[in-house]
C-alpha positions in Angstrom: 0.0 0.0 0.0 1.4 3.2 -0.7 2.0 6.1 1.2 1.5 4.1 4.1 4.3 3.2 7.2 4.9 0.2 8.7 5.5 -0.1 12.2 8.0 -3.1 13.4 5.7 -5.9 15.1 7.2 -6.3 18.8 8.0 -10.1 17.9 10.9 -12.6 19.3 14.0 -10.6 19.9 12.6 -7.8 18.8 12.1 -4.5 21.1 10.1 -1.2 20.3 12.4 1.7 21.4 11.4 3.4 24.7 11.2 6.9 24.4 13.6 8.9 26.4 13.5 10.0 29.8 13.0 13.4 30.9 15.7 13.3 33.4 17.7 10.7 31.8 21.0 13.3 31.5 19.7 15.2 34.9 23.0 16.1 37.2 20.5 15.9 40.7 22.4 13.5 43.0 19.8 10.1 43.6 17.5 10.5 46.6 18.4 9.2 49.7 14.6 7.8 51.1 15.2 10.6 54.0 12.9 13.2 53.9 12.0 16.6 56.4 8.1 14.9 56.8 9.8 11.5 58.2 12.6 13.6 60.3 9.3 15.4 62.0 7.1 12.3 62.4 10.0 10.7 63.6 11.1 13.3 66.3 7.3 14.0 67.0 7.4 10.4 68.1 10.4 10.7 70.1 9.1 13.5 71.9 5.8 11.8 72.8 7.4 8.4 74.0 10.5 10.8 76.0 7.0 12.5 77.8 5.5 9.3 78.7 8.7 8.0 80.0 9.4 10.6 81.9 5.5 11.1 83.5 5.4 7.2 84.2 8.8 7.9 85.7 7.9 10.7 88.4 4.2 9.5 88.8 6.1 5.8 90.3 8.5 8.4 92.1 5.2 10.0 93.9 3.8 6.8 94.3 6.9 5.8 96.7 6.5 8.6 98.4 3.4 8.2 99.7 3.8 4.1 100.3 4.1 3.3 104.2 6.4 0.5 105.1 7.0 -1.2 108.8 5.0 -0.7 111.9 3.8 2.3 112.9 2.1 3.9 115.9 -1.7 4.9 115.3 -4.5 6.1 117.9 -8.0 4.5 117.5 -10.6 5.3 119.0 -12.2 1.9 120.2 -15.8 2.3 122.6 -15.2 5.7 123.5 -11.0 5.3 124.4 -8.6 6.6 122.8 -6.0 3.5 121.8 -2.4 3.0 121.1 -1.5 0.4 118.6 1.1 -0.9 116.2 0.0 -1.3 113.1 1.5 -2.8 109.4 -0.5 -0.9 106.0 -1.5 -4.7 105.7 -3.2 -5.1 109.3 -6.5 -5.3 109.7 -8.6 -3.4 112.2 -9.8 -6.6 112.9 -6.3 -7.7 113.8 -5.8 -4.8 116.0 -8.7 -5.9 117.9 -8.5 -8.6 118.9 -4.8 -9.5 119.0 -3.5 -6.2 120.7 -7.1 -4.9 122.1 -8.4 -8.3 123.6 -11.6 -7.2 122.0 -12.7 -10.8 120.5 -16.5 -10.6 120.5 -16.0 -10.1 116.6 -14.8 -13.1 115.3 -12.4 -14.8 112.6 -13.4 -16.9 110.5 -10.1 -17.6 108.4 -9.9 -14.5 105.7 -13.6 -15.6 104.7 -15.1 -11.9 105.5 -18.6 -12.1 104.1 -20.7 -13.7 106.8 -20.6 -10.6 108.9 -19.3 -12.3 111.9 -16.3 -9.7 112.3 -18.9 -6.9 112.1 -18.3 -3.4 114.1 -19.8 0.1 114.2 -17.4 3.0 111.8 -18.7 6.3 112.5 -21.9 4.6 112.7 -22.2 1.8 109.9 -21.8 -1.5 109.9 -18.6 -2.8 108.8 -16.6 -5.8 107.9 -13.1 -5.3 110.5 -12.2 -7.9 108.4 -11.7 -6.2 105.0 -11.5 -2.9 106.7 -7.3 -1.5 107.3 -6.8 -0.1 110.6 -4.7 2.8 108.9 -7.9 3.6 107.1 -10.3 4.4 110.6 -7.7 6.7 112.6 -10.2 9.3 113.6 -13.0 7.7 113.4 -15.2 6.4 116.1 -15.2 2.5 116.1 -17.4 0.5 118.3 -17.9 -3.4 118.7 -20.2 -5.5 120.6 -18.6 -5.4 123.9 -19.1 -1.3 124.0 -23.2 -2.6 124.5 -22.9 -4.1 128.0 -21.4 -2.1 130.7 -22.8 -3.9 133.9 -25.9 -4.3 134.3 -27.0 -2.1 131.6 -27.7 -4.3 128.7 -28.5 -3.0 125.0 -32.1 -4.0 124.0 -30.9 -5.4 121.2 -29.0 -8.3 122.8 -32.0 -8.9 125.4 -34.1 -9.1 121.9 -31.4 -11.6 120.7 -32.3 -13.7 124.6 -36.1 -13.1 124.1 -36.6 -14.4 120.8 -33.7 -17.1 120.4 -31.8 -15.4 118.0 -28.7 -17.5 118.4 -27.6 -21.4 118.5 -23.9 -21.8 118.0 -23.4 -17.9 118.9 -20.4 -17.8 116.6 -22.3 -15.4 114.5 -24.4 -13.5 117.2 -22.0 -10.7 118.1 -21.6 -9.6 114.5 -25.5 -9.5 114.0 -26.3 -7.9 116.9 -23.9 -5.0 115.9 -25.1 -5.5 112.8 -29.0 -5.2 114.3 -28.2 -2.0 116.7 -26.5 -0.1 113.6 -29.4 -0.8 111.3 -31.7 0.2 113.9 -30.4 3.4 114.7 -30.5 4.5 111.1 -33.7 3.0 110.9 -35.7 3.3 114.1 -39.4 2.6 112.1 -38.3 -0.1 109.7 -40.6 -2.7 108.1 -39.8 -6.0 107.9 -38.5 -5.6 104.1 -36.1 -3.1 105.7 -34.8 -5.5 108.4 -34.7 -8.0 105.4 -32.7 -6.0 103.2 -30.6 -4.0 105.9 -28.9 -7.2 107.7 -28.5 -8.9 104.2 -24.9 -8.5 105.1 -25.0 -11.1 108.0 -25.3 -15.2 107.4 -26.4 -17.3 110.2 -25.3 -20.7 109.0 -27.6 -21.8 112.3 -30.4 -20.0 110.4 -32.0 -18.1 113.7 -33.0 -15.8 111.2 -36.7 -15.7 112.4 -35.5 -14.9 116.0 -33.3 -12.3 114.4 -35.7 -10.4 112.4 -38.6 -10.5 115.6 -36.0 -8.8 117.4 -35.6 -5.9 114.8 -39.2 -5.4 114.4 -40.0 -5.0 117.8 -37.5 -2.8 118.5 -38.4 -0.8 115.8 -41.6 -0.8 116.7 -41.1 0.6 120.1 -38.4 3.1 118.9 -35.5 1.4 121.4 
């Protein structure tokens, strides 16, 4: 055909030629693969993880400073007296009281603290000794079940307890009957649903809970 151009097929051994590259005679040395953005993100990075160090670092420093190692003398104040008493961070007011006070009416039952049995009075509210750090109620007025007998004059709470057999074994009666006055003195008119949910706290594996709960009602009832 004429005045026509054929074009070389791209067959075996045969190559079309490239066309040339722009910057094929360029004199710009090769790039490195180092770059300002990277340098910034890089140092940004830096910066952050030197911060983080460094705040983890002086928040540990703080946290020594305020940890409390080896005995130390602290001043309860146990049925009305001001107390003396050596204490760990780890020891437990019910440690204190019965091993250095003599008070044992709340009792131990092995690091098993949910049965209410070492319960006391804090400021007022019924409380495990057993979970509770004696560090943690200096100031505060504690009170246990031997602070409600002084001679002759008996809280109505344990007479309750005598009147309506609310104990067998008596293992757990000293917790619920601080348990019982505490409730009762924030809730001097309560119904039985009250009593039911306000000692929930306490197990009586005797299960004098009928005893128990007459006692709150009719204390409530007559305001004592």
């Amino acid at each position: 055909m004429s005045g026509s151009r054929k074009t070389p097929s791209s067959g075996p051994g045969l190559r079309a030629p490239s066309a040339p590259q722009a910057n094929s005679h360029s004199t710009d040395p090769p790039r490195s693969g180092f770059s300002r953005r990277s340098f910034l993100k890089g140092s940004g990075a830096a910066v952050a993880a030197t911060a983080i160090a460094t705040g983890a670092e002086q928040a540990t420093a703080d946290d020594e400073q305020q940890i409390t190692s080896g005995p130390e003398k602290i001043t309860l104040n146990v049925n009305g007296e001001n107390r003396t008493v050596t204490v760990e961070p780890r020891t437990s007011l019910l440690e204190v009281l019965r091993d250095q006070l003599g008070l044992t009416g709340c009792k131990d039952l092995q690091d098993i603290y949910v049965d209410g049995a070492d319960t006391v009075m804090v400021d007022g509210k019924a409380t495990y000794a057993g979970t509770t750090f004696a560090l943690n109620v200096e100031g505060k007025a504690i009170r246990t079940v031997e602070s409600l007998r002084d001679g002759r004059n008996i809280d109505p709470v344990i007479e309750g307890f005598v009147k309506h057999d609310g104990m067998q074994c008596g293992y757990c009666t000293p917790g619920f009957v601080v348990a019982t006055r505490a409730f009762l003195d924030q809730n001097p008119t309560a119904t039985l649903e009250d009593v039911q949910k306000g000692l929930g706290g306490n197990i009586c594996r005797c299960g004098t809970y009928d005893g128990i709960t007459k006692c709150a009602l009719e204390l409530a009832k007559g305001g004592a």
